[in-house]
C-alpha positions as semicolon CSV with decimal commas, in nm:
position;residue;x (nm);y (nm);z (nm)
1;X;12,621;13,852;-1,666
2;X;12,810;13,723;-1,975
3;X;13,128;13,938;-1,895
4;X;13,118;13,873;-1,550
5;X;13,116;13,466;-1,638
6;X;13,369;13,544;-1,934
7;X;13,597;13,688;-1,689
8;X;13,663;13,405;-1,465
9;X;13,764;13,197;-1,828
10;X;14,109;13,074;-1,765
11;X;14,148;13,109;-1,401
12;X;14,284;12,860;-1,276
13;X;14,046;12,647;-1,104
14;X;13,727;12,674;-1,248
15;X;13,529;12,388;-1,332
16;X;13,234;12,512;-1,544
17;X;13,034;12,788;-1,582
18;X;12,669;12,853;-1,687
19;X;12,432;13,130;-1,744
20;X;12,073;13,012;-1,746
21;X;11,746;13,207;-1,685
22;X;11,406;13,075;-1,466
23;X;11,163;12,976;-1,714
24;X;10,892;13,112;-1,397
25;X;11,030;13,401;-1,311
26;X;11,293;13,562;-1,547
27;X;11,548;13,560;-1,320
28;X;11,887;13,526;-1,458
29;X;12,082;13,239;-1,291
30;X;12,504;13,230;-1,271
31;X;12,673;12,940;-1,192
32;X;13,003;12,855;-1,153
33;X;13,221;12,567;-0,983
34;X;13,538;12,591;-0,872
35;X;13,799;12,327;-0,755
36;X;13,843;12,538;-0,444
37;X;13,754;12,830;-0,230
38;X;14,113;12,960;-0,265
39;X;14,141;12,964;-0,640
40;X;13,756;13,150;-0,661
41;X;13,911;13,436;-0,438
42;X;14,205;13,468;-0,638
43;X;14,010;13,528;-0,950
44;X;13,758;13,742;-0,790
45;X;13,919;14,087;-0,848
46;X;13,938;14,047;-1,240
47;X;13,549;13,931;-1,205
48;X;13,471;14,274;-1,033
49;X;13,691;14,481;-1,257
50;X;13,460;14,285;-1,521
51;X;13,145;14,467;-1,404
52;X;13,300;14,758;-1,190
53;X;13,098;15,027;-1,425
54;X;12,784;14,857;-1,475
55;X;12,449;15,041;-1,299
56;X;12,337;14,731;-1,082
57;X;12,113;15,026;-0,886
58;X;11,895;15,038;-1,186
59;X;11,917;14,676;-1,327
60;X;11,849;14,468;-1,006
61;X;11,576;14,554;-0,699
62;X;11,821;14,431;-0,445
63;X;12,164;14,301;-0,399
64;X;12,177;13,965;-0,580
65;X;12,162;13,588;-0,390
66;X;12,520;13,496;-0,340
67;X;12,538;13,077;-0,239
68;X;12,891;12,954;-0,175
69;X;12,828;12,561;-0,160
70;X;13,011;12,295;-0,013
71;X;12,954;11,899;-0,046
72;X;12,773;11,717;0,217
């Protein structure tokens, strides 16, 4: 999750960024702001080239939760 987060460093765009874990459950929690939808897409290829080799089948039970947020 680190390299994934240290990937979208100097992008233009992002806000902040934050790894944190559930003190319940375990579960490791990414979260990162951008200024805009636009400048998230443009940095998402280098955050999948991050992580392109890494065996998600045997580190995760299912496909991770993937929220993209606006303000209400």
């Amino acid at each position: 999750m680190h390299r994934f987060g240290k990937s979208m460093e100097g992008h233009k765009g992002l806000i902040m960024l934050h790894t944190t874990k559930d003190e319940d459950t375990n579960r490791l929690i990414g979260l990162a702001i951008w200024d805009s939808k636009e400048n998230w897409l443009a940095a998402r290829p280098a955050m999948l080239d991050a992580v392109k080799d890494d065996p998600f089948e045997e580190w995760e039970l299912k496909p991770p939760d993937v929220y993209h947020l606006i303000k209400v």
